[in-house]
C-alpha positions as CSV (number, residue, x, y, z in Angstrom):
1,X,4.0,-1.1,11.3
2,X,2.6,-4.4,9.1
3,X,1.8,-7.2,11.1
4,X,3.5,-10.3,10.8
5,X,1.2,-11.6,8.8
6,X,1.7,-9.2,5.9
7,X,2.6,-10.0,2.2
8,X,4.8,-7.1,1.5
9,X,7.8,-5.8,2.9
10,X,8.8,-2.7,4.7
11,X,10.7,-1.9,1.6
12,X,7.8,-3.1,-1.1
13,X,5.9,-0.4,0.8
14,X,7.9,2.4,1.2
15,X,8.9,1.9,-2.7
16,X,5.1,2.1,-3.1
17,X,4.8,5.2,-0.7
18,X,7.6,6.5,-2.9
19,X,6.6,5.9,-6.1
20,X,2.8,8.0,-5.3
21,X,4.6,10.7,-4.0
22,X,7.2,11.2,-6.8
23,X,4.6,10.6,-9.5
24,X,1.7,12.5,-8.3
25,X,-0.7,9.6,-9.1
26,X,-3.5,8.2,-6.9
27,X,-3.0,5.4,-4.3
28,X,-6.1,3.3,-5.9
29,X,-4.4,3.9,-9.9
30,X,-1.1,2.3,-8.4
31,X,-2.6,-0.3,-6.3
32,X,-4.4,-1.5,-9.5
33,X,-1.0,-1.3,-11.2
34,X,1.1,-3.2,-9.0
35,X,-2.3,-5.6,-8.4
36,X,-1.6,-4.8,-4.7
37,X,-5.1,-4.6,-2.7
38,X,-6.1,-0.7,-2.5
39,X,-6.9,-0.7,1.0
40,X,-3.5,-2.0,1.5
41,X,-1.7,0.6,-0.4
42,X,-4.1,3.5,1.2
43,X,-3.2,2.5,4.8
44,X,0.9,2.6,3.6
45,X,0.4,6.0,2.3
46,X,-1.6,7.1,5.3
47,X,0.5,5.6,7.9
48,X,3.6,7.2,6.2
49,X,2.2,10.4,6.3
50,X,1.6,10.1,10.2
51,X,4.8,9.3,11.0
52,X,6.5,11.9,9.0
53,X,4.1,15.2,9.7
């Protein structure tokens, strides 16, 4: 769960999830698209994938 502190939604992330899932494409290629930091988008994906093994 982001902390309160975070810059991005619940919903900016799980579009991000999303979107690397349907497309096939690497977590540090879309982070550099959406200029998101890729630690940021590689801990969505990762903690999306816990929570729905």
């Amino acid at each position: 769960m982001p902390s309160n502190n975070s810059r991005y939604t619940p919903e900016i992330r799980q579009r991000t999830v999303n979107y690397i899932l349907e497309s096939g494409k690497l977590a540090t290629s879309v982070a550099e698209e959406m200029g998101i930091d890729t630690n940021t988008v590689c801990k969505c994906v990762r903690e999306y994938r816990r929570s729905n093994q």
